[in-house]
PyMOL CGO cylinders between C-alpha atoms (Angstrom):
from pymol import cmd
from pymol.cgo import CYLINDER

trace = [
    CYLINDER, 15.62, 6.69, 10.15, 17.65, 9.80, 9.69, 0.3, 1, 1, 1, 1, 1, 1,
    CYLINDER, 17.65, 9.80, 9.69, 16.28, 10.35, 6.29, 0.3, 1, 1, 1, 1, 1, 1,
    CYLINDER, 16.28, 10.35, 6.29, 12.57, 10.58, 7.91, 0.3, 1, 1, 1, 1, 1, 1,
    CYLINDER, 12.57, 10.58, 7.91, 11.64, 14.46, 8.68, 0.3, 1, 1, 1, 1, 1, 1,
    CYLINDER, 11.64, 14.46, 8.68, 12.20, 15.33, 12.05, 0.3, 1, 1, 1, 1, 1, 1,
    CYLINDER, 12.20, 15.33, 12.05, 14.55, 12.44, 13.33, 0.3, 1, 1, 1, 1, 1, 1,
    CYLINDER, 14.55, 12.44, 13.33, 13.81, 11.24, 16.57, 0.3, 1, 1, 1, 1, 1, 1,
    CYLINDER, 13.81, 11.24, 16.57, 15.26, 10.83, 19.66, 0.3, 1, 1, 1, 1, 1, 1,
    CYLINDER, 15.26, 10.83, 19.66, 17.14, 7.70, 19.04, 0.3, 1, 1, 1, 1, 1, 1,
    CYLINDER, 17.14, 7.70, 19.04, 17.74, 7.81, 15.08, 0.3, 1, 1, 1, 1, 1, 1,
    CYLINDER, 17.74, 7.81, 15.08, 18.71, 4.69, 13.41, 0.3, 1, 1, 1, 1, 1, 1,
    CYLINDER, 18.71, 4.69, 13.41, 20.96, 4.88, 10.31, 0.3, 1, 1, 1, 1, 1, 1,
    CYLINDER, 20.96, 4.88, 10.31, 19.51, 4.00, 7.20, 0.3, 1, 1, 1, 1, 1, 1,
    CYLINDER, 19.51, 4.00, 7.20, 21.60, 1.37, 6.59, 0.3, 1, 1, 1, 1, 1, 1,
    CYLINDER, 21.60, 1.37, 6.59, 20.69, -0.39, 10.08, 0.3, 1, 1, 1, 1, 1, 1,
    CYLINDER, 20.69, -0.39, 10.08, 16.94, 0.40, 9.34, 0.3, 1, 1, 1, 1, 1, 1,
    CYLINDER, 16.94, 0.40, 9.34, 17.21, -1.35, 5.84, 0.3, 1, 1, 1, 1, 1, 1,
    CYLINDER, 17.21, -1.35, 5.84, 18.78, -4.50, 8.07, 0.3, 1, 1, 1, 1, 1, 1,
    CYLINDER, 18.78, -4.50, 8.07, 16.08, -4.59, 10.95, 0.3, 1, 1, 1, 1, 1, 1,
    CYLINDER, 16.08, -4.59, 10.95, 13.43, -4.53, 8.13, 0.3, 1, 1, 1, 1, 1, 1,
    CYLINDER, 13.43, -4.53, 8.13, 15.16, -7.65, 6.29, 0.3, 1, 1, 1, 1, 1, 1,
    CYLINDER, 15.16, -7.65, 6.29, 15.88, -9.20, 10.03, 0.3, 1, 1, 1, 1, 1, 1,
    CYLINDER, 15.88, -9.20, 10.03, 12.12, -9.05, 10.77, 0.3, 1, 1, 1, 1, 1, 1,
    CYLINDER, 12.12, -9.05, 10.77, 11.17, -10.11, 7.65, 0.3, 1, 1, 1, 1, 1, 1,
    CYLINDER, 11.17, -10.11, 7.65, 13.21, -13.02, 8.46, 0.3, 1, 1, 1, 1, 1, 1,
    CYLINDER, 13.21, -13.02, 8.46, 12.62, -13.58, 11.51, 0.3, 1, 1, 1, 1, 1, 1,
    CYLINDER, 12.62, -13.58, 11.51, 8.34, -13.45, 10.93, 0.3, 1, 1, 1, 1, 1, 1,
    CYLINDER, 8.34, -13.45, 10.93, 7.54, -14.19, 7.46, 0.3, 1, 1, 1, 1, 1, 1,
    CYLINDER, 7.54, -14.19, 7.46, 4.30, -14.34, 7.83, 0.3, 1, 1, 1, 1, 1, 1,
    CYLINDER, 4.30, -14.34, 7.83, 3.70, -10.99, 9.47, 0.3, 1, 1, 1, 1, 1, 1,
    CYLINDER, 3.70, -10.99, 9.47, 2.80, -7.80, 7.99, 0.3, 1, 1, 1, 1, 1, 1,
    CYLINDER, 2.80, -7.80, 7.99, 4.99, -4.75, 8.04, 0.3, 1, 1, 1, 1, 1, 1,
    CYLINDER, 4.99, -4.75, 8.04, 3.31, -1.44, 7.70, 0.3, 1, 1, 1, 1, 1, 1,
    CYLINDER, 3.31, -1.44, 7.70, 5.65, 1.58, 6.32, 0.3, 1, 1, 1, 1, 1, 1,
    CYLINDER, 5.65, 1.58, 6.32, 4.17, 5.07, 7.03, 0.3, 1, 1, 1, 1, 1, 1,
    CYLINDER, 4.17, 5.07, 7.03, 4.63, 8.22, 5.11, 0.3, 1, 1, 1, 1, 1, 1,
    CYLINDER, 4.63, 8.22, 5.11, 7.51, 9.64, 7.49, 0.3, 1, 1, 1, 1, 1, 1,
    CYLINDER, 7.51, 9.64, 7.49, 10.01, 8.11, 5.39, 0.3, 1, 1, 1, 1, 1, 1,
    CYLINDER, 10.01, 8.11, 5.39, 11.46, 9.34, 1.79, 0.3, 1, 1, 1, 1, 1, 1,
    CYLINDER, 11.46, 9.34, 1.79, 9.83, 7.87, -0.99, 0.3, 1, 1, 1, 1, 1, 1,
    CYLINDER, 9.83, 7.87, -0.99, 13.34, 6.74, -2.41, 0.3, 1, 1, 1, 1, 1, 1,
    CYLINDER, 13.34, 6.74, -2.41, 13.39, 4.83, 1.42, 0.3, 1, 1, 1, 1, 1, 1,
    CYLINDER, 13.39, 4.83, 1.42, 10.09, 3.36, 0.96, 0.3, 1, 1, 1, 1, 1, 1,
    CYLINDER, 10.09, 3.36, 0.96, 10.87, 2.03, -2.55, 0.3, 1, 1, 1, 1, 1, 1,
    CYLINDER, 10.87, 2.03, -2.55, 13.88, 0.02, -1.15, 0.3, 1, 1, 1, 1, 1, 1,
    CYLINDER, 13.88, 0.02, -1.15, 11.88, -1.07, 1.93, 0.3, 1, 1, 1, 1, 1, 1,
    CYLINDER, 11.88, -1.07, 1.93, 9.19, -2.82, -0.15, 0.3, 1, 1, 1, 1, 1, 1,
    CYLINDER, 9.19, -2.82, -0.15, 12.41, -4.81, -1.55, 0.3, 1, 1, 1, 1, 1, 1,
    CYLINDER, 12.41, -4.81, -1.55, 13.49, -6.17, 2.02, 0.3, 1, 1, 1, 1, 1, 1,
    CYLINDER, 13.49, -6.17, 2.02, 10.32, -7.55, 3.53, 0.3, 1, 1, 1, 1, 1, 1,
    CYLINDER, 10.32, -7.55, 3.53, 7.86, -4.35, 3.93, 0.3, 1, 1, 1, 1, 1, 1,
    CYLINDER, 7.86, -4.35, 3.93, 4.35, -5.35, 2.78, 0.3, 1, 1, 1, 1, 1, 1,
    CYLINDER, 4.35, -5.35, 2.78, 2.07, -2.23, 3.38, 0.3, 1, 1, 1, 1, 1, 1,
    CYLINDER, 2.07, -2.23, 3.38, 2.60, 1.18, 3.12, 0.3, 1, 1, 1, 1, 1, 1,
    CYLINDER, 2.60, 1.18, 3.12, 0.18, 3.89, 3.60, 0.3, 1, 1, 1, 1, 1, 1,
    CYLINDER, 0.18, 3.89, 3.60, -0.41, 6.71, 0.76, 0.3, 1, 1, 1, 1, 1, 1,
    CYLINDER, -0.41, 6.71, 0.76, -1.97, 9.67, 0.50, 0.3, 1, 1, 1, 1, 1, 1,
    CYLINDER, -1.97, 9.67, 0.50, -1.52, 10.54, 4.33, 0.3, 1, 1, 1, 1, 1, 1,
    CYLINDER, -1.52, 10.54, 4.33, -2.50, 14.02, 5.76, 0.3, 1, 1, 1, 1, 1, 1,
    CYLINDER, -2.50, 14.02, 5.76, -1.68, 14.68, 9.49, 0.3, 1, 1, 1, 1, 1, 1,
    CYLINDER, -1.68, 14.68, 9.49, -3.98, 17.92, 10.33, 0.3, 1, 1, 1, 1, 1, 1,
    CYLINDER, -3.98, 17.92, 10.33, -7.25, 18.01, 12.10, 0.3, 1, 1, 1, 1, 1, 1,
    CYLINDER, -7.25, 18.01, 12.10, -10.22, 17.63, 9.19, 0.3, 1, 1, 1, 1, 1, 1,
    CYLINDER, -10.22, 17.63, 9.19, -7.51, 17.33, 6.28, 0.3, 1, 1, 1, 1, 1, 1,
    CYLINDER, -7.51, 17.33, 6.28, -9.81, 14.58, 4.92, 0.3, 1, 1, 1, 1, 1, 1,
    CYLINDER, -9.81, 14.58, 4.92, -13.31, 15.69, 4.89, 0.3, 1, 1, 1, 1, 1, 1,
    CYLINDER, -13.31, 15.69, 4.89, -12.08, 18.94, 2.67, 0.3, 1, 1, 1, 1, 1, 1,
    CYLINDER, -12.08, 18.94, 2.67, -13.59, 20.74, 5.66, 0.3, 1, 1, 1, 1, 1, 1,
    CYLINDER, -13.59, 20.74, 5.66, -10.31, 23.51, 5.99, 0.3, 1, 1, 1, 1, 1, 1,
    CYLINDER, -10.31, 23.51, 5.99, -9.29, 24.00, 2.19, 0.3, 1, 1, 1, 1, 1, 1,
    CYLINDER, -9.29, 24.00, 2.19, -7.33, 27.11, 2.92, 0.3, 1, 1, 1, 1, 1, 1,
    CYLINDER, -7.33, 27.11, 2.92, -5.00, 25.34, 5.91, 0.3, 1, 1, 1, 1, 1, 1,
    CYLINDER, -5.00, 25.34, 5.91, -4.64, 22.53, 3.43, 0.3, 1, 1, 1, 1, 1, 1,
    CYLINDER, -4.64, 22.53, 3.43, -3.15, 24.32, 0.99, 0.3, 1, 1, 1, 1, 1, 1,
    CYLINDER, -3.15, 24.32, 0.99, -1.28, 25.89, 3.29, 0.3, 1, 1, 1, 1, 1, 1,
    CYLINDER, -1.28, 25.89, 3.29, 0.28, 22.59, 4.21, 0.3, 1, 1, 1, 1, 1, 1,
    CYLINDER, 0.28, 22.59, 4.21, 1.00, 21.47, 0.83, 0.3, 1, 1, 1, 1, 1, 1,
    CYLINDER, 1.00, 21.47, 0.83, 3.19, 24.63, 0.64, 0.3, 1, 1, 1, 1, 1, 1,
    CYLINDER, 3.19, 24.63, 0.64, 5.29, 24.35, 3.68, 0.3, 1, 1, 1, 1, 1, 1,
    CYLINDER, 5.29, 24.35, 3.68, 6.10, 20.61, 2.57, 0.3, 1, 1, 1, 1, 1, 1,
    CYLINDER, 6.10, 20.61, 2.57, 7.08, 21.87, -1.16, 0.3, 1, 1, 1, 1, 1, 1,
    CYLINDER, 7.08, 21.87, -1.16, 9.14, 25.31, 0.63, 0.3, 1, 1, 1, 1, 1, 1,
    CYLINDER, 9.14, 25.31, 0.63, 11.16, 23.16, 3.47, 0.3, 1, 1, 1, 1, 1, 1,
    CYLINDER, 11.16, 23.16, 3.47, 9.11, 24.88, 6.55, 0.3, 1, 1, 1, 1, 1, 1,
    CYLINDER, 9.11, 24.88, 6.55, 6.75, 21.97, 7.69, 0.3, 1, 1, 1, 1, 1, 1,
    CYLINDER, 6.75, 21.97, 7.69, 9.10, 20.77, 10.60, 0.3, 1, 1, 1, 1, 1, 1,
    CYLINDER, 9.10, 20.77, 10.60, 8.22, 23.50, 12.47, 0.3, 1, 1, 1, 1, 1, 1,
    CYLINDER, 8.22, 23.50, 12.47, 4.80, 24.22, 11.41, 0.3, 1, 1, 1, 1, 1, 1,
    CYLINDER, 4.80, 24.22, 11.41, 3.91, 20.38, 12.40, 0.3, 1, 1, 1, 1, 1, 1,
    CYLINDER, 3.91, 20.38, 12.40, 4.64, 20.91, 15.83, 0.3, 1, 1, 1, 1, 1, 1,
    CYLINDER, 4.64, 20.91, 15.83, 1.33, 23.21, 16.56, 0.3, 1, 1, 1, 1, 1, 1,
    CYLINDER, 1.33, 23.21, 16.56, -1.07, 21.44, 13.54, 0.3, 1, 1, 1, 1, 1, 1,
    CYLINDER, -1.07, 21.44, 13.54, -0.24, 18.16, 12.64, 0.3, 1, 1, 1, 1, 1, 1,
    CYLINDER, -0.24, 18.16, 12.64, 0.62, 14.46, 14.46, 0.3, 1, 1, 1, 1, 1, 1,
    CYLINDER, 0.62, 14.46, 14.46, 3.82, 14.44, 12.50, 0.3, 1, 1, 1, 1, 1, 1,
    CYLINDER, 3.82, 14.44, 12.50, 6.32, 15.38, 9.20, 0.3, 1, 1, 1, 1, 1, 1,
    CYLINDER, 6.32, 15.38, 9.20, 5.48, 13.68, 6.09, 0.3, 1, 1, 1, 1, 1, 1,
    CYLINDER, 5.48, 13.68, 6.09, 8.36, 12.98, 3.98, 0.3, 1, 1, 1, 1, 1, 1,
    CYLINDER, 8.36, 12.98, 3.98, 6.02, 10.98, 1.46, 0.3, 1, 1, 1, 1, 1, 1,
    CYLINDER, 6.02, 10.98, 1.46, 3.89, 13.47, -0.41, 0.3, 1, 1, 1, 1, 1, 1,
    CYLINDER, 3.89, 13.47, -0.41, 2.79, 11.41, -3.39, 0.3, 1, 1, 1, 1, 1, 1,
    CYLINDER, 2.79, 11.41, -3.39, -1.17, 10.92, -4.07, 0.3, 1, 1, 1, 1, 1, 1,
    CYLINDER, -1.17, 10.92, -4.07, -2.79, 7.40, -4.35, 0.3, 1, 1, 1, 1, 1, 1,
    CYLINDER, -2.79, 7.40, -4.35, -2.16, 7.33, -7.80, 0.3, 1, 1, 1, 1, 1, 1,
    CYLINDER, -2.16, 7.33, -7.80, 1.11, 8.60, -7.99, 0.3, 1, 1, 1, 1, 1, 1,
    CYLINDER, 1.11, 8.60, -7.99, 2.37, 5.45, -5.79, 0.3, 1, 1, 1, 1, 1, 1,
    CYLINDER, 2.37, 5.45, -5.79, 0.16, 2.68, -7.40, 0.3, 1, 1, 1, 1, 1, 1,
    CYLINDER, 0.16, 2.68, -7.40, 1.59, 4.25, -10.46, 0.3, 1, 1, 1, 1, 1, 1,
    CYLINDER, 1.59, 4.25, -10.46, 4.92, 3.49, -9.23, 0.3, 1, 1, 1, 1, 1, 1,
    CYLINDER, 4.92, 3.49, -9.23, 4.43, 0.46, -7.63, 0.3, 1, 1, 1, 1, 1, 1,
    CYLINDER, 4.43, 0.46, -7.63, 2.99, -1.62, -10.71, 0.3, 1, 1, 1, 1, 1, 1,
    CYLINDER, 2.99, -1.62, -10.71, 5.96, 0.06, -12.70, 0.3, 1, 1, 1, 1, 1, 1,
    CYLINDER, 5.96, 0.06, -12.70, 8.00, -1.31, -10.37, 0.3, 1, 1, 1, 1, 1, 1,
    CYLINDER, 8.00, -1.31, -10.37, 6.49, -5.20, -10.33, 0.3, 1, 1, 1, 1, 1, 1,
    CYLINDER, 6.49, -5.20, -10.33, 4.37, -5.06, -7.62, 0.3, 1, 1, 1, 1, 1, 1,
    CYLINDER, 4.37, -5.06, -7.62, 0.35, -5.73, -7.70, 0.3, 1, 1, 1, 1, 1, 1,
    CYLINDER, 0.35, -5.73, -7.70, -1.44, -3.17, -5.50, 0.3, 1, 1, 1, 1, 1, 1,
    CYLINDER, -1.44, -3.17, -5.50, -3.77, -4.36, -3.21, 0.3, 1, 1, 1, 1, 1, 1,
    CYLINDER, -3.77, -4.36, -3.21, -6.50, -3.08, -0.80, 0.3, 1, 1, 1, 1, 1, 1,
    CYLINDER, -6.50, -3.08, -0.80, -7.57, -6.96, 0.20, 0.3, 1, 1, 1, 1, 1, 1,
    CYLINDER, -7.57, -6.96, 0.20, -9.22, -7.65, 3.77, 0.3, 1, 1, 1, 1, 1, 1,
    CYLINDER, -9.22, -7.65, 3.77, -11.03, -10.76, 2.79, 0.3, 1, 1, 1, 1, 1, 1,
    CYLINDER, -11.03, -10.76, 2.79, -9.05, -12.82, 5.65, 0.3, 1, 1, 1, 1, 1, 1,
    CYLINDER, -9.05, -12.82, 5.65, -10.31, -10.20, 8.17, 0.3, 1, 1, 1, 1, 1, 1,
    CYLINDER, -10.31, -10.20, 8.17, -13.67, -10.74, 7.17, 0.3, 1, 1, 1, 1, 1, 1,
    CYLINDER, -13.67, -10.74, 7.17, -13.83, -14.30, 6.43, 0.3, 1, 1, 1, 1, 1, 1,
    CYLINDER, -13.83, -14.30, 6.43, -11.89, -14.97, 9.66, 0.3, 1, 1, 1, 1, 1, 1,
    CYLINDER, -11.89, -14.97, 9.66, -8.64, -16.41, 8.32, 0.3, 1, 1, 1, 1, 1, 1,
    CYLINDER, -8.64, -16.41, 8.32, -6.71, -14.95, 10.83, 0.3, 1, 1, 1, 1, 1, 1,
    CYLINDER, -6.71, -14.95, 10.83, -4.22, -16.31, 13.57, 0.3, 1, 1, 1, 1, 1, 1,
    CYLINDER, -4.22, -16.31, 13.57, -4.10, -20.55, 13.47, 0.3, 1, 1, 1, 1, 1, 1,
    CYLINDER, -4.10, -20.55, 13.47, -6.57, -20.80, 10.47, 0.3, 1, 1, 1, 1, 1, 1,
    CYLINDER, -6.57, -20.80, 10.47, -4.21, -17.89, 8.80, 0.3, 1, 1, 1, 1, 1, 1,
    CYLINDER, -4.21, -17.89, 8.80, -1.07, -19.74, 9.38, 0.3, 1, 1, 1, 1, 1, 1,
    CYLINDER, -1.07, -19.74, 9.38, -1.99, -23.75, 8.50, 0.3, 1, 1, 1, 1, 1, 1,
    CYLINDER, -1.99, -23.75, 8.50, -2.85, -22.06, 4.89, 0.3, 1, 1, 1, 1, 1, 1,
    CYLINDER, -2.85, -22.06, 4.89, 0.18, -20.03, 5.02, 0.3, 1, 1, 1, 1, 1, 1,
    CYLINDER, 0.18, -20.03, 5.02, 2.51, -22.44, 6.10, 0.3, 1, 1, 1, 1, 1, 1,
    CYLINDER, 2.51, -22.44, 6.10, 1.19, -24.76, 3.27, 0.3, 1, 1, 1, 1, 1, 1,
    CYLINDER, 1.19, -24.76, 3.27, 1.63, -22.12, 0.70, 0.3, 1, 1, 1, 1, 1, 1,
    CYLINDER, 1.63, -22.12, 0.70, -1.87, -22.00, -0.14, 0.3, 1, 1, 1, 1, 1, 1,
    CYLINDER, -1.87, -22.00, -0.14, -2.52, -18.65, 0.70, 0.3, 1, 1, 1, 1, 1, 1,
    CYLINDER, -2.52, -18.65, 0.70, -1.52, -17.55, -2.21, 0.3, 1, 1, 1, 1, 1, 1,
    CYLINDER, -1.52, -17.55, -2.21, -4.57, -18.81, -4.44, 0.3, 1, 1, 1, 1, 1, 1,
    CYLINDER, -4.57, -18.81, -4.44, -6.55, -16.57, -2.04, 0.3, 1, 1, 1, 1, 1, 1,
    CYLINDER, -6.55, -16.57, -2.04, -4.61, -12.96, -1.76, 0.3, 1, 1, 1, 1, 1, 1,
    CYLINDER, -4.61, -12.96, -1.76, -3.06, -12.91, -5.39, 0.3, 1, 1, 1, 1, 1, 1,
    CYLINDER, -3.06, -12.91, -5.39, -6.85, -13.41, -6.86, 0.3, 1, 1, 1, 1, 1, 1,
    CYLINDER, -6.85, -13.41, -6.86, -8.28, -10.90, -4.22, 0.3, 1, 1, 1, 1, 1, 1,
    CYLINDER, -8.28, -10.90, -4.22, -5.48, -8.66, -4.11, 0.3, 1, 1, 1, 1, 1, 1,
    CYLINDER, -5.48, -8.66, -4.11, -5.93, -8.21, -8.48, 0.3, 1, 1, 1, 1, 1, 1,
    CYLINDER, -5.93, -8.21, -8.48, -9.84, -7.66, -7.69, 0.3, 1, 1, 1, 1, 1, 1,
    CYLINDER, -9.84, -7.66, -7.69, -9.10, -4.97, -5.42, 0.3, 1, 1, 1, 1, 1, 1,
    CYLINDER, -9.10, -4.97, -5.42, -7.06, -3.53, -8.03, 0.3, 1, 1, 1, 1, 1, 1,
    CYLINDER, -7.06, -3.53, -8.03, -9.46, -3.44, -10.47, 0.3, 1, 1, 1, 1, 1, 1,
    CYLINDER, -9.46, -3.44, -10.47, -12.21, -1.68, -8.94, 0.3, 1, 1, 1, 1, 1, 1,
    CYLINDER, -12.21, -1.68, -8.94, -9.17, 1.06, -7.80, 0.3, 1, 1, 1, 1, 1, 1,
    CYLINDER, -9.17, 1.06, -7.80, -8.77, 1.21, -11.74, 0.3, 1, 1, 1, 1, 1, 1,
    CYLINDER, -8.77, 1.21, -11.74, -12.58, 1.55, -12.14, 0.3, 1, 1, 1, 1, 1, 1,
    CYLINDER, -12.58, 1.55, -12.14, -13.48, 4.01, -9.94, 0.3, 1, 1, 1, 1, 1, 1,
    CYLINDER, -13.48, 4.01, -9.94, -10.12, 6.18, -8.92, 0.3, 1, 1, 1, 1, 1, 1,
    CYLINDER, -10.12, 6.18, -8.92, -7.17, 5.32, -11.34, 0.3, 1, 1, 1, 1, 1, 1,
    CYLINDER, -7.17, 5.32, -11.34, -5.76, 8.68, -13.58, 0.3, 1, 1, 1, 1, 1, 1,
    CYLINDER, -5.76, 8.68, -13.58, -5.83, 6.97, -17.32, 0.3, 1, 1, 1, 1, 1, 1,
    CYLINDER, -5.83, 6.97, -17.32, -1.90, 6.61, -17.33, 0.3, 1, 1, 1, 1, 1, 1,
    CYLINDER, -1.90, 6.61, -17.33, -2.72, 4.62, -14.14, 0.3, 1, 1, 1, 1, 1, 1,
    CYLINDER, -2.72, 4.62, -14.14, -5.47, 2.81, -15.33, 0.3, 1, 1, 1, 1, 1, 1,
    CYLINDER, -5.47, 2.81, -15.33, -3.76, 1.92, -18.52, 0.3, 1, 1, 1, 1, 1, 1,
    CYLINDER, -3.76, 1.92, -18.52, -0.96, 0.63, -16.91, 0.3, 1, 1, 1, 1, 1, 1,
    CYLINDER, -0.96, 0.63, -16.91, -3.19, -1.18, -14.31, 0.3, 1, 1, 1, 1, 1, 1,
    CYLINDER, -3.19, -1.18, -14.31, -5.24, -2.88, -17.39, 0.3, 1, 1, 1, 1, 1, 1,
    CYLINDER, -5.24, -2.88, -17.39, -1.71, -4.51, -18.39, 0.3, 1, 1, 1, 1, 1, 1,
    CYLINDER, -1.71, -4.51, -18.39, -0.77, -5.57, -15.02, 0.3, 1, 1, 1, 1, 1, 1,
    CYLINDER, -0.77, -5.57, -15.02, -3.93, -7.65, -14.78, 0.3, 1, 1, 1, 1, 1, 1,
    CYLINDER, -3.93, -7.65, -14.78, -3.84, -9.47, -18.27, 0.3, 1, 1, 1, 1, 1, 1,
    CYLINDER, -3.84, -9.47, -18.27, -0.54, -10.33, -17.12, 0.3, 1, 1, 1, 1, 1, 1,
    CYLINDER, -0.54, -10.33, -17.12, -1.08, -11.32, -13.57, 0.3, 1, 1, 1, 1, 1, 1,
    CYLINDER, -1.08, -11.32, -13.57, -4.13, -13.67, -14.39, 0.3, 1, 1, 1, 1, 1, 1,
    CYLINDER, -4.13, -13.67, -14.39, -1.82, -16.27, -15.77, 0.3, 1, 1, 1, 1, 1, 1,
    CYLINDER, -1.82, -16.27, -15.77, 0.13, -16.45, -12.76, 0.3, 1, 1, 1, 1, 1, 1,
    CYLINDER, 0.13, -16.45, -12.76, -2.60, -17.57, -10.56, 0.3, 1, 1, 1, 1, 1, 1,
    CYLINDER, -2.60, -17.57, -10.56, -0.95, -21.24, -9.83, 0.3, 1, 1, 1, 1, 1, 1,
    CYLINDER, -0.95, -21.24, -9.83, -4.71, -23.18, -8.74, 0.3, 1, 1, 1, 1, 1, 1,
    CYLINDER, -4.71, -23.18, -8.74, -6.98, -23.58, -11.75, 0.3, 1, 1, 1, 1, 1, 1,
    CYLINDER, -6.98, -23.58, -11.75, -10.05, -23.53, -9.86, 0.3, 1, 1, 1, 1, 1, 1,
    CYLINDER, -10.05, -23.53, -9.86, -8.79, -20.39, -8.45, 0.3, 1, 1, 1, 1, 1, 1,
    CYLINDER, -8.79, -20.39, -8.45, -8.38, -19.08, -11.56, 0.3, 1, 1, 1, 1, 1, 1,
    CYLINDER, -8.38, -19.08, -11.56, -11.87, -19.80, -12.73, 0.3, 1, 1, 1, 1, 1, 1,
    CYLINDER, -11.87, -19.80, -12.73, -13.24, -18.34, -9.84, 0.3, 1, 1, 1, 1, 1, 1,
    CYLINDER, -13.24, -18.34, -9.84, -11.86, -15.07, -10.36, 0.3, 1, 1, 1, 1, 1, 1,
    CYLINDER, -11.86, -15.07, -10.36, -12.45, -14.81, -13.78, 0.3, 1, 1, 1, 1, 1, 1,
    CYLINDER, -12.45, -14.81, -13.78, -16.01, -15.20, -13.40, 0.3, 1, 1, 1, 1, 1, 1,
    CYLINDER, -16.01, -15.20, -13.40, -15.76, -12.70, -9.96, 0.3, 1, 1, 1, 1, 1, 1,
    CYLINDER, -15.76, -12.70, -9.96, -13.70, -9.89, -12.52, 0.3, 1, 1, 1, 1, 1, 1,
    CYLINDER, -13.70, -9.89, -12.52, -16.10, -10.04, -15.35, 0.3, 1, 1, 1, 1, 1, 1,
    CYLINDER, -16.10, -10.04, -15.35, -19.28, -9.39, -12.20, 0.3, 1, 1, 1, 1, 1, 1,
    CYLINDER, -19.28, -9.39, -12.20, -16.65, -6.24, -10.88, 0.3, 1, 1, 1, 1, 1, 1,
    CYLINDER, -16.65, -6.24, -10.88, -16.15, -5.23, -14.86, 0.3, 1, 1, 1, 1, 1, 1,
    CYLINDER, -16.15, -5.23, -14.86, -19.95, -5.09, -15.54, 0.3, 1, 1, 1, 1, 1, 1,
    CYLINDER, -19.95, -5.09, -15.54, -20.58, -2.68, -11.41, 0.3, 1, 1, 1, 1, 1, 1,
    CYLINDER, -20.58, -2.68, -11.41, -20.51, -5.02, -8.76, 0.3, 1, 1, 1, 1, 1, 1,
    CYLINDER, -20.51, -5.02, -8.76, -18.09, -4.41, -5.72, 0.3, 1, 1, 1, 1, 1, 1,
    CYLINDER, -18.09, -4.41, -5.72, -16.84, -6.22, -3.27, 0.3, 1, 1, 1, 1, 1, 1,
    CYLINDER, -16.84, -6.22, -3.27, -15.93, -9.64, -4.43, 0.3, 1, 1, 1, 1, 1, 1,
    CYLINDER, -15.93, -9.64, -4.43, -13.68, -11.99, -2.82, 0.3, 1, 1, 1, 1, 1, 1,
    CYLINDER, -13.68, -11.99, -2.82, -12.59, -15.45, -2.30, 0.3, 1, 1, 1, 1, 1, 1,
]
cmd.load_cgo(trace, "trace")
């Protein structure tokens, strides 16, 4: 979209990107739509609204950015993003512009503000509900009772081990809450006892 840094060579307006978003959203409900951190944080926000259901956070684009491993050129990025100068700079360093500069926090922050439940959840992955065995619980609307659950113990052990203590604080509020909207009473029970294991150092727990 035009409000992305660094355009493209066949921009979309905003308003037409805001309608494929809801179109595919639509048109696949079941599918997952990643947002990257090209787009304006204002952009993202509305996005989440119209059918986008991952974003990524936190995103650095240089060569060793996330091992620490070149502090100094680092830095040096964070300036050119905060003085306007990164368009051109990106061209010899990095993949690509980032428009989204906000840490971690800052966006879990802001996404359990906004209603949302952060999660970091790859139980289907791993317990191979993917493709046909994915969709039959999807399609029944059970697959709820398994990411809701899973997606609040992923957000606990964020709160645990990462969270700032505005974030944590809020996160603590968003999981009392959230507990009594799990819809399957066995479910429920489940992760209560699987919260209290993550509360007391275990990681890792899913349904």
């Amino acid at each position: 979209a035009p409000d992305s840094v660094g355009g493209g060579p066949n921009p979309v307006s905003d308003q037409d990107f805001k309608k494929l978003v809801a179109v595919i959203r639509l048109s696949v409900p079941y599918t997952g739509m990643i947002l990257s951190t090209r787009e304006a944080p204002s952009m993202r926000n509305e996005l989440l609204h119209l059918g986008v259901s991952q974003m990524s956070a936190g995103s650095k684009t240089t060569i060793n950015s996330y091992s620490g491993g070149n502090q100094e050129e680092m830095e040096n990025e964070d300036k050119r993003v905060r003085d306007g100068s990164q368009d051109e700079w990106v061209s010899d360093y990095g993949q690509f512009s980032l428009q989204d500069n906000r840490s971690v926090d800052e966006i879990v922050y802001e996404l359990m503000k906004d209603g949302f439940v952060p999660s970091w959840c790859t139980a289907c992955y791993r317990k191979g509900r993917t493709g046909e065995k994915f969709m039959k619980i999807a399609k029944r609307g059970n697959i709820h009772n398994y990411c809701h659950p899973n997606g609040l113990l992923t957000l606990q052990e964020y709160l645990m081990d990462y969270a700032t203590p505005n974030t944590k604080e809020l996160g603590e509020q968003v999981l009392e809450k959230e507990k009594n909207t799990i819809t399957s009473q066995s479910a429920k029970n489940v992760y209560a006892k699987k919260l209290k294991r993550i509360q007391q150092g275990e990681h890792d727990l899913y349904f």
